[in-house]
N, CA and C of each residue as an Amber inpcrd file, in Angstrom:
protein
   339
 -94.7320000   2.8740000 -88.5630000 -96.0240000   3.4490000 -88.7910000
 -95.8800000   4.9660000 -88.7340000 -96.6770000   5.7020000 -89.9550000
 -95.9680000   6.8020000 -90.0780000 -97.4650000   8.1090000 -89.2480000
 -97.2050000   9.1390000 -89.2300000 -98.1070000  10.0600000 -88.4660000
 -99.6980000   9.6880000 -89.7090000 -99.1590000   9.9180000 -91.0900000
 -99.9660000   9.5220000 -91.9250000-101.6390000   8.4300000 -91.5680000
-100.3760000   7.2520000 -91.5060000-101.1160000   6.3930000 -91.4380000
-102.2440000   5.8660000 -89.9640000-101.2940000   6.6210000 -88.8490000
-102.3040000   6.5110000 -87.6800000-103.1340000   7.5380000 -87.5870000
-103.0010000   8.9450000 -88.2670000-104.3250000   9.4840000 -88.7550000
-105.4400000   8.7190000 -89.4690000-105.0570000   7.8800000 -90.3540000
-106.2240000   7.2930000 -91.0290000-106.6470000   6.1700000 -90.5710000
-106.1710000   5.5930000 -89.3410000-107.0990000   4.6080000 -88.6400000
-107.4890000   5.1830000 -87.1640000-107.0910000   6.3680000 -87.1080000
-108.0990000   7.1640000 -86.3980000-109.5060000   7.4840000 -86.4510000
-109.1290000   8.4940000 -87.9510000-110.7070000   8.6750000 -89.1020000
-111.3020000   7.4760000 -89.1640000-110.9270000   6.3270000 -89.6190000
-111.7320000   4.7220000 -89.8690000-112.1660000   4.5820000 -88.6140000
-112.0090000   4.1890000 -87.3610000-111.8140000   4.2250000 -86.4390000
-112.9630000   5.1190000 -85.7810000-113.0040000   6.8250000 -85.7250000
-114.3010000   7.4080000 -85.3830000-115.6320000   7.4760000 -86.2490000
-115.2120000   7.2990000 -87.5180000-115.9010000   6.6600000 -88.9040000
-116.9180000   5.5730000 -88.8510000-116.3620000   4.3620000 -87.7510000
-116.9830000   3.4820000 -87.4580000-117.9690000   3.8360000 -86.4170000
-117.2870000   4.0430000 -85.1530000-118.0790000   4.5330000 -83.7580000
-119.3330000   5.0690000 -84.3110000-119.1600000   6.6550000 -84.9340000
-120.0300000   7.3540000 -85.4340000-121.3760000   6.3550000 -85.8700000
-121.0610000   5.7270000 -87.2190000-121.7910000   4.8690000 -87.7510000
-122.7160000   3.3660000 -86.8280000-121.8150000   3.3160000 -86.1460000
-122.3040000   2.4500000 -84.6410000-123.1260000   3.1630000 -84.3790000
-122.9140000   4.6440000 -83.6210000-124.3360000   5.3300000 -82.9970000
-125.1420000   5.4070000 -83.3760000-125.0210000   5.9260000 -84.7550000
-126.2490000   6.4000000 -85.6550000-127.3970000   5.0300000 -85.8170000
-126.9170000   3.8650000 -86.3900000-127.3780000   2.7430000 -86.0420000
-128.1830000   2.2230000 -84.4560000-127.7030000   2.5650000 -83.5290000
-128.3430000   2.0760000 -82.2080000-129.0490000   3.2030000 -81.7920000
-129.3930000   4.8420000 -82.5160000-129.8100000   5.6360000 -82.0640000
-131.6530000   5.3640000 -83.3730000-131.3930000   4.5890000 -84.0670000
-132.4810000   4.2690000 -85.3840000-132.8310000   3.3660000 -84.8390000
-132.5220000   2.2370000 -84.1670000-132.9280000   1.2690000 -83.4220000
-133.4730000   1.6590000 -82.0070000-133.3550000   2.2850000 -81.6630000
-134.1160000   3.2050000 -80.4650000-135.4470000   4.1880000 -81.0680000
-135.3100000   4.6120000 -81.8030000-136.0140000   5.4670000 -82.5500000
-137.2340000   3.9710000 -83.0120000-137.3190000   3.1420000 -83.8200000
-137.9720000   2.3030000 -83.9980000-138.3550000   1.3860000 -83.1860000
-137.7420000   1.2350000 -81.9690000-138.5010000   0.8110000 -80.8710000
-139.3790000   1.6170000 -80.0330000-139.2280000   2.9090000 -80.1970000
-140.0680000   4.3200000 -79.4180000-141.1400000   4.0730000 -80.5130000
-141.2060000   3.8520000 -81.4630000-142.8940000   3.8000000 -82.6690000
-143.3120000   2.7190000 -82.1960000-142.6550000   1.5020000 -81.9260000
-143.1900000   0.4060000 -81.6100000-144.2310000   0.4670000 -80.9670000
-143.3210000   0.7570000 -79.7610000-144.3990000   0.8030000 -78.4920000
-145.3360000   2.1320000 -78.6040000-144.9810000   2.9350000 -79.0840000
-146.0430000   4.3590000 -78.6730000-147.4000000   3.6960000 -79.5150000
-147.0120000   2.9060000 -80.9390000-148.0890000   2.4730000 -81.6130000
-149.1570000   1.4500000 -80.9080000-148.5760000   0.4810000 -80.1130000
-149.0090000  -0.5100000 -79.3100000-149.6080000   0.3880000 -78.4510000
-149.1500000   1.2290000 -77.7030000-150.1630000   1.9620000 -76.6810000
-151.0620000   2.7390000 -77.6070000-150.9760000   3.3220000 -78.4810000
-152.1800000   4.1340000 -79.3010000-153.4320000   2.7490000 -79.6260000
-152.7550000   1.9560000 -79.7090000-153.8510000   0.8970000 -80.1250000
-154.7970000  -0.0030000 -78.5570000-153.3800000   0.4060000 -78.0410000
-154.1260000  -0.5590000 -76.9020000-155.3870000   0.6760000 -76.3660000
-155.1160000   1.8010000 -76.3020000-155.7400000   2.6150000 -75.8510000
-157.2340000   3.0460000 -76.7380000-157.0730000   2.4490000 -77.8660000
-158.1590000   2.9210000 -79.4720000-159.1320000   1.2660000 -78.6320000
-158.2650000   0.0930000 -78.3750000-158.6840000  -1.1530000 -77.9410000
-159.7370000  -0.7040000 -76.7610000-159.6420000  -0.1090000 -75.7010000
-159.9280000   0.1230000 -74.2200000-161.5350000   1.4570000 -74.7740000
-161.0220000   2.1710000 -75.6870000-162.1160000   3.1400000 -76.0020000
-163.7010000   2.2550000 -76.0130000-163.5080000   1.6510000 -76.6820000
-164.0050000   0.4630000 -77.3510000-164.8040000  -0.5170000 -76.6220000
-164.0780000  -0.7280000 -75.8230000-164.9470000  -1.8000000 -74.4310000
-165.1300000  -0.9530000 -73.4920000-164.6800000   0.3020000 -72.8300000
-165.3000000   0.4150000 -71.4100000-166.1210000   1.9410000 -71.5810000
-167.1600000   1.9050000 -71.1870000-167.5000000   3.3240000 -71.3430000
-166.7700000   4.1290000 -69.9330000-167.2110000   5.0730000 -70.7160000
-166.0710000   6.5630000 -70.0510000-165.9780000   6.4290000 -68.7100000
-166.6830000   6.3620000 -67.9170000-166.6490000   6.7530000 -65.9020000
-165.8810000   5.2130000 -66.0680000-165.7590000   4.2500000 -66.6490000
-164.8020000   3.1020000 -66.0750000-163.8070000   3.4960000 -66.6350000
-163.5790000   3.6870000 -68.0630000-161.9650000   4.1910000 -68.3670000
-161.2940000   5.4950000 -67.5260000-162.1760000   5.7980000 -66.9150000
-161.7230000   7.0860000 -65.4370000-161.4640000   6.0970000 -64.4610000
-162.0480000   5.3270000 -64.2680000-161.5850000   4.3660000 -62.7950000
-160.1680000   3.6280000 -62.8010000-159.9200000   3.3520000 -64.2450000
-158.7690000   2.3440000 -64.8250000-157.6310000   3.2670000 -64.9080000
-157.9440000   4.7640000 -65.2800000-157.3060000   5.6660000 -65.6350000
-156.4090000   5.4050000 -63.9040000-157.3380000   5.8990000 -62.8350000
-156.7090000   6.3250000 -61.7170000-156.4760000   5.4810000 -61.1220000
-156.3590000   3.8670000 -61.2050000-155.7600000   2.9380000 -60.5220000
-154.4620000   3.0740000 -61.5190000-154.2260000   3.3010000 -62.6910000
-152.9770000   3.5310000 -63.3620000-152.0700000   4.4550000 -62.8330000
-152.8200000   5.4430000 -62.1600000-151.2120000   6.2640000 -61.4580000
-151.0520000   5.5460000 -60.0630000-151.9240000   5.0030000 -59.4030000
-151.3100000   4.4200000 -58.3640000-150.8810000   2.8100000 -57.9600000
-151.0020000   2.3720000 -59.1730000-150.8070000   1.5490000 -59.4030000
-150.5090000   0.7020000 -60.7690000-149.4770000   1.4170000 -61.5030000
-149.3440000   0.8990000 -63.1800000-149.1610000  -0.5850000 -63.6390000
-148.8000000  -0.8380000 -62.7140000-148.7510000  -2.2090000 -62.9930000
-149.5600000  -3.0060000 -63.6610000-150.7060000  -2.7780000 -62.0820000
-151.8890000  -3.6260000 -62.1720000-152.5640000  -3.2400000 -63.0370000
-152.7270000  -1.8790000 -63.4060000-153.6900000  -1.5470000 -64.1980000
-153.1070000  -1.9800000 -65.5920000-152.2780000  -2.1400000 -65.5330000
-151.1660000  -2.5110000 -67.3470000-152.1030000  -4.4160000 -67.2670000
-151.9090000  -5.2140000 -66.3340000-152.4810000  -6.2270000 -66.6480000
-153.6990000  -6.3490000 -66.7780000-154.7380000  -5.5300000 -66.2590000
-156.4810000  -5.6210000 -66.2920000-156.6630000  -4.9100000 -67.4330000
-155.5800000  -4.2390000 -68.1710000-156.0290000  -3.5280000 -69.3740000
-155.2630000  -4.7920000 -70.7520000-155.1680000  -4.9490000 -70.9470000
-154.2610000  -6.4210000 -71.5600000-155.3880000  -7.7110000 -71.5370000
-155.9400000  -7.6570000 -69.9450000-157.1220000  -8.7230000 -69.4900000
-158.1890000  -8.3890000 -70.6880000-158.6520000  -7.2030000 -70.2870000
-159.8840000  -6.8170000 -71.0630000-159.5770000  -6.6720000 -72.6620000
-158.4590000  -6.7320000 -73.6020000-158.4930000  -6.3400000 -74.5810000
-158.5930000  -7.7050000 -74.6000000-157.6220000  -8.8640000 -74.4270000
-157.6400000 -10.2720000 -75.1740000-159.7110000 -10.6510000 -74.7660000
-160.2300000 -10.7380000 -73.4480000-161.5070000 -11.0620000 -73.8930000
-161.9430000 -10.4300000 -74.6160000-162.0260000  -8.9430000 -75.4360000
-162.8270000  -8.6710000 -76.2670000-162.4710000  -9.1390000 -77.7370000
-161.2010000  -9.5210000 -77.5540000-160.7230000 -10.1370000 -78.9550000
-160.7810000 -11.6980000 -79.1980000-161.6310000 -12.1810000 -77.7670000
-161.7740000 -13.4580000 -77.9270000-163.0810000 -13.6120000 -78.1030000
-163.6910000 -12.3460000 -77.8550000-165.4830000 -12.5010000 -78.4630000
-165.9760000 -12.6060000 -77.2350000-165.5500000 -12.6680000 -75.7090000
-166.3070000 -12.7140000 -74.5500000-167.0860000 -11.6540000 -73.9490000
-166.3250000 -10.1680000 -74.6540000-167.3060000  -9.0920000 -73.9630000
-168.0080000  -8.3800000 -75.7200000-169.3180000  -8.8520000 -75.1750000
-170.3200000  -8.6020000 -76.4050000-170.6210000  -6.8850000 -76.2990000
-170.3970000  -6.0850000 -74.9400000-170.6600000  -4.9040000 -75.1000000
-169.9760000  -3.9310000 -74.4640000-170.0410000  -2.7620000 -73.9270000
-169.0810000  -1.6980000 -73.1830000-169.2930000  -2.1080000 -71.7230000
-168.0940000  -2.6300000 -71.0520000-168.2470000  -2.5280000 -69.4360000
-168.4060000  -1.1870000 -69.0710000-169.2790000  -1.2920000 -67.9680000
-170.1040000  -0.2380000 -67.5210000-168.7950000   0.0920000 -66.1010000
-168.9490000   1.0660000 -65.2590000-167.7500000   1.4630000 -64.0040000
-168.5360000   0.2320000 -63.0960000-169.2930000  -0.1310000 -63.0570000
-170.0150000  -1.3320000 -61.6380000-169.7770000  -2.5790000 -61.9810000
-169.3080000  -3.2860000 -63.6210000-168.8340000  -4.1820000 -63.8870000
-167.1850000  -4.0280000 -63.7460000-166.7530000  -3.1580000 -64.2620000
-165.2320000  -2.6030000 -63.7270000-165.2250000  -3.1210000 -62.2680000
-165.8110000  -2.6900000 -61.8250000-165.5090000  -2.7550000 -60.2340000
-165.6700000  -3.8710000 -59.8220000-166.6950000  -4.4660000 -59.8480000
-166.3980000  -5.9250000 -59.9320000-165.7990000  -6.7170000 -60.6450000
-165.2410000  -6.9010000 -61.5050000-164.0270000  -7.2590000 -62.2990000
-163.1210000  -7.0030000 -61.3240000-162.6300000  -5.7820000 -61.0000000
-161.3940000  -5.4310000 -60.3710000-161.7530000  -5.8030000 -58.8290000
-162.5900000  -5.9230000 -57.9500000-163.0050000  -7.4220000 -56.9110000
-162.1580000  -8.3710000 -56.9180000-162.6010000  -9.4150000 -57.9200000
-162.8270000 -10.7440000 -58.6440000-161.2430000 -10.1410000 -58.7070000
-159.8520000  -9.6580000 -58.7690000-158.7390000 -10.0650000 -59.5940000
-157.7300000  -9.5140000 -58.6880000-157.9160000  -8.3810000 -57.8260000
-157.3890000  -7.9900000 -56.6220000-157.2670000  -8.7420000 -56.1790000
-155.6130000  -8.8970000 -55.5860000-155.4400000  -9.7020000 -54.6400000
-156.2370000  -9.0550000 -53.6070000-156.4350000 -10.3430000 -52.6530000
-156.8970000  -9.9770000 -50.8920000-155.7900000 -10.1560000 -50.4800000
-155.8220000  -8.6700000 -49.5080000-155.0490000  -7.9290000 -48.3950000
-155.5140000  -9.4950000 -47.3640000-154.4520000  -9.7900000 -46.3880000
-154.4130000 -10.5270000 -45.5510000-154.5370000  -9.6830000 -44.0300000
-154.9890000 -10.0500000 -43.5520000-155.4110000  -8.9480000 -42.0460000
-154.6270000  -9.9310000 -40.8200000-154.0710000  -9.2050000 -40.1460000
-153.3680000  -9.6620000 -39.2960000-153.4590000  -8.5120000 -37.7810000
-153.8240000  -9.5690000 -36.7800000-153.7210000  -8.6800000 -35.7350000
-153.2630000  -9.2020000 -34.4970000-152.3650000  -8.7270000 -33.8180000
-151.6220000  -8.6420000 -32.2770000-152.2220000  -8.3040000 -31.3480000
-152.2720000  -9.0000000 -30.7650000-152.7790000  -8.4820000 -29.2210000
-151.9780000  -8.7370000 -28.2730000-152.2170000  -8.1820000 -27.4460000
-150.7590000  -8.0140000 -26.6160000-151.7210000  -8.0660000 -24.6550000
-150.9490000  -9.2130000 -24.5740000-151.0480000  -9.5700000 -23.1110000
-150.5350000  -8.8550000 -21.6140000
C-alpha cells in the first residue's frame, strides 16, 4: 500500500465523517422546529382557553415547577379539543382545577415522649 493510496482513504474516510455530521447536525436542526413549533402552538392553544391572570398563574407554577405545569397544560389543551371547555378558564377555575389534580401533601407528625 503505497503513501498514495492511504492518502485517499484518508480523504474518503474524513469525506464520510464530515458528511455523517452534517447529516446528524440537519437532524437536530429539524428536531429544534419540531418542537419550538409544538410549543408555539401549544402556547397559540393555552391563549385561547385561559384568560390572562390564569395564564400568569400557569406561567409561575412553570418555573417552579415545569413539570407539572407541562401536564395541566397538555390537560387543558386535549379538553378543549375534545369540546369540554366551551369558554376561557377564568384564574378561580384554574385554581380549582389545579386543587382537584395536586397531589395531597401527606402530613406527618412526631411527638416525642
Amino acid at each position: 500500500m503505497g503513501d498514495d493510496e492511504l492518502s485517499d482513504i484518508r480523504r474518503k474516510r474524513m469525506e464520510q465523517l464530515q458528511r455523517q455530521a452534517a447529516e446528524q447536525q440537519a437532524m437536530q436542526d429539524d428536531m429544534e422546529q419540531q418542537r419550538k413549533r409544538a410549543e408555539s402552538e401549544l402556547q397559540l392553544a393555552l391563549m385561547q382557553i385561559l384568560e390572562p391572570e390564569a395564564r400568569e398563574r400557569l406561567n409561575t407554577i412553570k418555573l417552579t415547577k415545569p413539570e407539572f405545569a407541562r401536564a395541566i397544560e397538555q390537560q387543558l389543551v386535549q379538553l378543549a379539543h375534545s369540546g369540554r371547555i366551551r369558554q376561557k378558564i377564568t384564574d378561580e377555575q384554574l385554581k380549582a382545577l389545579l386543587l382537584q389534580i395536586a397531589p395531597q401533601k401527606k402530613e406527618f407528625r412526631i411527638t416525642r415522649k
